[in-house]
MIVOKE-783769 format. One line per field, with one value per residue: x, y, z of N, C-alpha, C in turn; residue number from 0; residue in three letters. Coordinates in steps of 0.2 Angstrom, whole numbers. Example, Ala and Ser with C-alpha at 12.3 -4.5 7.8 and 13.67 -1.06 7.14 Angstrom:
BEGIN
npx = 66_64
npy = -28_-11
npz = 39_35
capx = 62_68
capy = -22_-5
capz = 39_36
cpx = 66_64
cpy = -16_0
cpz = 39_39
pator = 0_1
milum = ALA_SER
***
This chain:
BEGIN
npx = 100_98_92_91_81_68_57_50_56_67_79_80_84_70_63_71_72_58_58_66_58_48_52_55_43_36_45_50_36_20_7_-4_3_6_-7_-10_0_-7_-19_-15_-9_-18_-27_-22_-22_-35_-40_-31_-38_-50_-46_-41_-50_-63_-53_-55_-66_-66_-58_-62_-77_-72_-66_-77_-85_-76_-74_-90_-89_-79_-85_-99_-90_-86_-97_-103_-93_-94_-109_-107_-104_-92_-76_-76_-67_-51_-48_-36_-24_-20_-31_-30_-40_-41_-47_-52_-50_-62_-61_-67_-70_-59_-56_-68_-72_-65_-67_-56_-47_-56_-54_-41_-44_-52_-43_-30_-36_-42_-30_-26_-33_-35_-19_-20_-30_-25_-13_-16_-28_-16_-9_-20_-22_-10_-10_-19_-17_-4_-11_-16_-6_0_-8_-6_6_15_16_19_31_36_33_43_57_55_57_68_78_76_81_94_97_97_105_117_119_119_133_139_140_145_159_162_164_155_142_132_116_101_88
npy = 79_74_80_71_61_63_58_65_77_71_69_58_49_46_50_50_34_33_36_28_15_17_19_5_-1_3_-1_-15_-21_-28_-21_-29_-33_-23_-19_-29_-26_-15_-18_-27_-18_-10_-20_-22_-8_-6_-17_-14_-1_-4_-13_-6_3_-7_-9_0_4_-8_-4_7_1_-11_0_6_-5_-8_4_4_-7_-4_7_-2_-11_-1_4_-7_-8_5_3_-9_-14_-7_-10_3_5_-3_-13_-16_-29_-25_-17_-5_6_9_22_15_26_31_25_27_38_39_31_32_32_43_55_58_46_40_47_44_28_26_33_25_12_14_19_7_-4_2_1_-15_-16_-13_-19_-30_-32_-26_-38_-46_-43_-40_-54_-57_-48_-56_-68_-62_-57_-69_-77_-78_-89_-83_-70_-67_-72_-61_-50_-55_-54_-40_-34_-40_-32_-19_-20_-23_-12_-1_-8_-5_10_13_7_15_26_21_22_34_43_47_53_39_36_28_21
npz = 28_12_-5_-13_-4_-4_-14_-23_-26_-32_-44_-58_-70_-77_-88_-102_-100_-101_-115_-119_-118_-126_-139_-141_-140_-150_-160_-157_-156_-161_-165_-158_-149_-142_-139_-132_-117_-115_-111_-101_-94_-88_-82_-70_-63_-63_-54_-43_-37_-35_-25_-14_-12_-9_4_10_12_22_32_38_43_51_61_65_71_82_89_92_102_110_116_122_131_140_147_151_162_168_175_184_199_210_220_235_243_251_262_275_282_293_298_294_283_266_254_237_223_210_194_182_175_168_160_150_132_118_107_101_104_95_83_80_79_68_58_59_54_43_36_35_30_18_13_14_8_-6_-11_-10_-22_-31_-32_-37_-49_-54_-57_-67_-76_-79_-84_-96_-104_-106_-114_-127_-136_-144_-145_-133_-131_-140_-134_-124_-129_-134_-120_-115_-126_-123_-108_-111_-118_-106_-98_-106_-106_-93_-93_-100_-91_-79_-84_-92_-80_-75_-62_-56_-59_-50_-54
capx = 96_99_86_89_79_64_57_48_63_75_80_81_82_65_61_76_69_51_60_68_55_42_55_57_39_37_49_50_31_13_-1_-8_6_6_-14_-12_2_-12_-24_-14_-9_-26_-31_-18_-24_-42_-39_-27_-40_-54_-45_-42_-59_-64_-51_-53_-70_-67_-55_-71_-82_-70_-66_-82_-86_-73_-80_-96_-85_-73_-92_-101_-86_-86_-104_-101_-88_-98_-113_-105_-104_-84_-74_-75_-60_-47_-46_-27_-25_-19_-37_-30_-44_-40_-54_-49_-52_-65_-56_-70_-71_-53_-58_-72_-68_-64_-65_-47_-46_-61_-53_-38_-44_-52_-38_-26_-40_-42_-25_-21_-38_-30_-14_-20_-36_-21_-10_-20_-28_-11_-7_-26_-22_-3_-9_-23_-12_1_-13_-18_-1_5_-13_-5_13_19_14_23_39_38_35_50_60_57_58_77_82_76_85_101_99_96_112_123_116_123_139_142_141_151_162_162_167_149_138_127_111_99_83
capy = 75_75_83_64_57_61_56_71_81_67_69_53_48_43_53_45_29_33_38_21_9_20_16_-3_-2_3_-6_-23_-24_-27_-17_-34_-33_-14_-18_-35_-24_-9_-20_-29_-13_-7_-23_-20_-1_-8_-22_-9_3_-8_-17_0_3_-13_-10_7_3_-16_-2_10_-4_-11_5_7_-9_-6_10_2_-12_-1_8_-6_-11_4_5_-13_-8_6_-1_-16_-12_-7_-9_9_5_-10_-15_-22_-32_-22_-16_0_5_14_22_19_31_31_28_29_45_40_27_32_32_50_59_58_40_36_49_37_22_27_34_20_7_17_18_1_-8_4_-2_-21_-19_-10_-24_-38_-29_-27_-44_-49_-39_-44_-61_-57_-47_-61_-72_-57_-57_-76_-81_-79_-90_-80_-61_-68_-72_-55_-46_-56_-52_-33_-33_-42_-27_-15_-21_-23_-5_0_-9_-1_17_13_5_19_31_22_22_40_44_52_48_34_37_24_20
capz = 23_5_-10_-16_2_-6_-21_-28_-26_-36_-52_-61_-78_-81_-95_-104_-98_-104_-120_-121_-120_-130_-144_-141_-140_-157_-165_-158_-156_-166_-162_-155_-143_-138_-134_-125_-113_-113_-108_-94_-86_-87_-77_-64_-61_-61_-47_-37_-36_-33_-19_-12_-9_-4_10_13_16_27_39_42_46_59_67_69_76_88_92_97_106_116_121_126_138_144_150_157_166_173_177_189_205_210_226_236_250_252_269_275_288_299_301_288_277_259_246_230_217_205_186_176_169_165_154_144_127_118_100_97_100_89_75_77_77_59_52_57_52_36_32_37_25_13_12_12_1_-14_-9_-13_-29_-36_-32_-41_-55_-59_-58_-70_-80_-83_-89_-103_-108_-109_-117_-135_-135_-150_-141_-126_-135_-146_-129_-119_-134_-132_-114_-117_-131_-118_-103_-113_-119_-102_-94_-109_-103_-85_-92_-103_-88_-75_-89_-93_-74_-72_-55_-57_-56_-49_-59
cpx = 97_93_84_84_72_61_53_53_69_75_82_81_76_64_66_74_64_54_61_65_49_45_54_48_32_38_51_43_25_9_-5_-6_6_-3_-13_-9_-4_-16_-23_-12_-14_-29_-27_-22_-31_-42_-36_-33_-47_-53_-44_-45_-62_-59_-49_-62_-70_-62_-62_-73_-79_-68_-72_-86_-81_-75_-87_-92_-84_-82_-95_-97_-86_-94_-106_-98_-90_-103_-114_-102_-94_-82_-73_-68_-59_-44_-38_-28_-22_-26_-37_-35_-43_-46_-48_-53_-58_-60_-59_-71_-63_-51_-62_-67_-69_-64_-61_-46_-50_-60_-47_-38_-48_-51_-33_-30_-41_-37_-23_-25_-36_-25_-15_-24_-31_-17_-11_-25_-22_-10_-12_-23_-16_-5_-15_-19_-8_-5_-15_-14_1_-2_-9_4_17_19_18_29_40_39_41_56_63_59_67_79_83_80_92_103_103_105_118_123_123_131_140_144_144_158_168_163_160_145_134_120_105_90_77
cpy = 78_75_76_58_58_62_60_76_76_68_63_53_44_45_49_37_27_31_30_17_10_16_8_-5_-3_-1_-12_-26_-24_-23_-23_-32_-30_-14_-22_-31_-19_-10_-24_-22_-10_-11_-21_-14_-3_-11_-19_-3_1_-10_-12_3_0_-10_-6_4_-3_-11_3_5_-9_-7_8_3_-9_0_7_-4_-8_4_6_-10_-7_4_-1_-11_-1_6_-5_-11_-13_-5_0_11_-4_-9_-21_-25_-32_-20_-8_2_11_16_19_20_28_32_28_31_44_35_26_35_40_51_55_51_38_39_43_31_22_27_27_14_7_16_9_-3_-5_1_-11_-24_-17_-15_-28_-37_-28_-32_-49_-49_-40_-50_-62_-55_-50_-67_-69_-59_-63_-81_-82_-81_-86_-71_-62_-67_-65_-48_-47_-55_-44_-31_-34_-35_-21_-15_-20_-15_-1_0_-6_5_17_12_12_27_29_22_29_45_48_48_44_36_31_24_18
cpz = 16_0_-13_-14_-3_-13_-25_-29_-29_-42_-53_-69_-82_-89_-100_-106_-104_-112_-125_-123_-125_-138_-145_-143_-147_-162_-165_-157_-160_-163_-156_-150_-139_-135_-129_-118_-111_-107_-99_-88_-84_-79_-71_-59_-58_-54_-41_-33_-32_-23_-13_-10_-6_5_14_17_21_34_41_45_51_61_69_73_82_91_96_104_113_122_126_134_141_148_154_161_170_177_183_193_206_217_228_239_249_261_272_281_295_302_297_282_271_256_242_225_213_199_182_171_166_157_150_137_123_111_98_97_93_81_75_77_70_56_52_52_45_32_30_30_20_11_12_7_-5_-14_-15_-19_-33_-37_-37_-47_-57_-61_-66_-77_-84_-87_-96_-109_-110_-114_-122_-133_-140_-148_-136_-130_-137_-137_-123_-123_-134_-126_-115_-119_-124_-112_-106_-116_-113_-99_-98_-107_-97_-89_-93_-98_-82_-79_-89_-86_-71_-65_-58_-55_-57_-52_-55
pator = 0_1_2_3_4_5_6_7_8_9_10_11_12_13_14_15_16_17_18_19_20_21_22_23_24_25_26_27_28_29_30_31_32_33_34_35_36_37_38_39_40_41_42_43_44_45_46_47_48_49_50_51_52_53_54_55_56_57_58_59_60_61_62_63_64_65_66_67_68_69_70_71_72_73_74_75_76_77_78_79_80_81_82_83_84_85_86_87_88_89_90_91_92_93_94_95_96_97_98_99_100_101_102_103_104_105_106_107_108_109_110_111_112_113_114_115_116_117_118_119_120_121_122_123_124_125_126_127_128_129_130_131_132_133_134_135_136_137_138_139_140_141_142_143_144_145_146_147_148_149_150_151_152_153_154_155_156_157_158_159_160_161_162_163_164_165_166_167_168_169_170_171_172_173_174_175_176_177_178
milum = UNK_UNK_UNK_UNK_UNK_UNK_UNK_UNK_UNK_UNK_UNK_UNK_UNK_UNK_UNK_UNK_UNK_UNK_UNK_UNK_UNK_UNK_UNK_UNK_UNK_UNK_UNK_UNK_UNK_UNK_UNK_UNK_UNK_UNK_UNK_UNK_UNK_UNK_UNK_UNK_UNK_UNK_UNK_UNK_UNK_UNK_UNK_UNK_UNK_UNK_UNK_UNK_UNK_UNK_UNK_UNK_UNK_UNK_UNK_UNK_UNK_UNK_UNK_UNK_UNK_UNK_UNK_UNK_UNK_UNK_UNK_UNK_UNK_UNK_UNK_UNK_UNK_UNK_UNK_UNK_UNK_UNK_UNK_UNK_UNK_UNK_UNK_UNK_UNK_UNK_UNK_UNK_UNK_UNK_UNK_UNK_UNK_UNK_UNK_UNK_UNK_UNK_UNK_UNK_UNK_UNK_UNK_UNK_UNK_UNK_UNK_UNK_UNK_UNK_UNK_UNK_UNK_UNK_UNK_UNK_UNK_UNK_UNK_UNK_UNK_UNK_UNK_UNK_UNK_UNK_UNK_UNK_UNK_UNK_UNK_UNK_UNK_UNK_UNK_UNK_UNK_UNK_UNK_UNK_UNK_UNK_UNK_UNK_UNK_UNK_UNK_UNK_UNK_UNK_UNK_UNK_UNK_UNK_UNK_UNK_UNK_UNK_UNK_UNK_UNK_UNK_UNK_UNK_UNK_UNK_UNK_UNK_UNK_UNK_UNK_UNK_UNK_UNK_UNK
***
């Protein structure tokens, strides 16, 4: 496995990056501009984090009503009266087993079904908050047709800087490095 598998251990050229658009940012935009992006990444983070919560808290509160669920069945199902022996018809008569104590429910299920549910309302409350919050975002940004333009303007300078970078360094016979 290579230092590159994970991402805190990659060297990248972010910094570089940073560097880059810090400038563009500067110099191809207003102050208007440089707030309207502030304010839409702002909103993103807001909605991500938000939703995150929402869906952290919506997987607790079904793994806990599954928790009472999987109980409830259980306590049904010990309750109700259960075959002791199976008679064949040869006149052979079998017990079978008690498997109740096999099926009540346990700790470890009820920590995993928490954390999966946890993780899971996580991952779909963040989701569906960044999804809110881009979509909020692009209305921030394209409110003013003349901010839009000045920031799809910069955005272009930007990329084109970026893809000259890359040429210059499959060029220059050095390894690529991916962004």
């Amino acid at each position: 496995m290579s230092s590159q598998s994970l991402a805190a251990l990659r060297k990248s050229s972010s910094e570089d990056l940073r560097r880059l658009a810090e400038e563009h940012l500067q110099h191809d935009l207003q102050q208007s501009d440089r707030d309207a992006l502030e304010a839409a990444a702002k909103k993103v983070s807001r909605h991500a984090t938000i939703g995150s919560l929402v869906g952290l808290g919506l997987g607790i509160f079904l793994a806990y009503r599954i928790r009472n669920t999987r109980n409830a069945i259980f306590n049904a199902f010990r309750a109700m009266e259960k075959p002791t022996a199976v008679q064949f018809a040869d006149g052979r008569i079998e017990s079978i087993p008690d498997i109740t104590p096999h099926l009540q429910p346990t700790r470890l299920g009820d920590a995993a079904a928490y954390f999966f549910f946890s993780i899971g309302g996580l991952f779909l409350g963040g989701e569906t908050g960044f999804l809110t919050g881009s979509a909020s975002a692009t209305r921030t940004i394209t409110k003013d047709p003349e901010s839009r333009a000045r920031i799809e303007k910069a955005f272009r300078k930007f990329k084109v800087d970026v893809l000259k970078r890359e040429i210059q360094q499959l060029e220059g016979g050095s390894s690529l490095q991916l962004f």
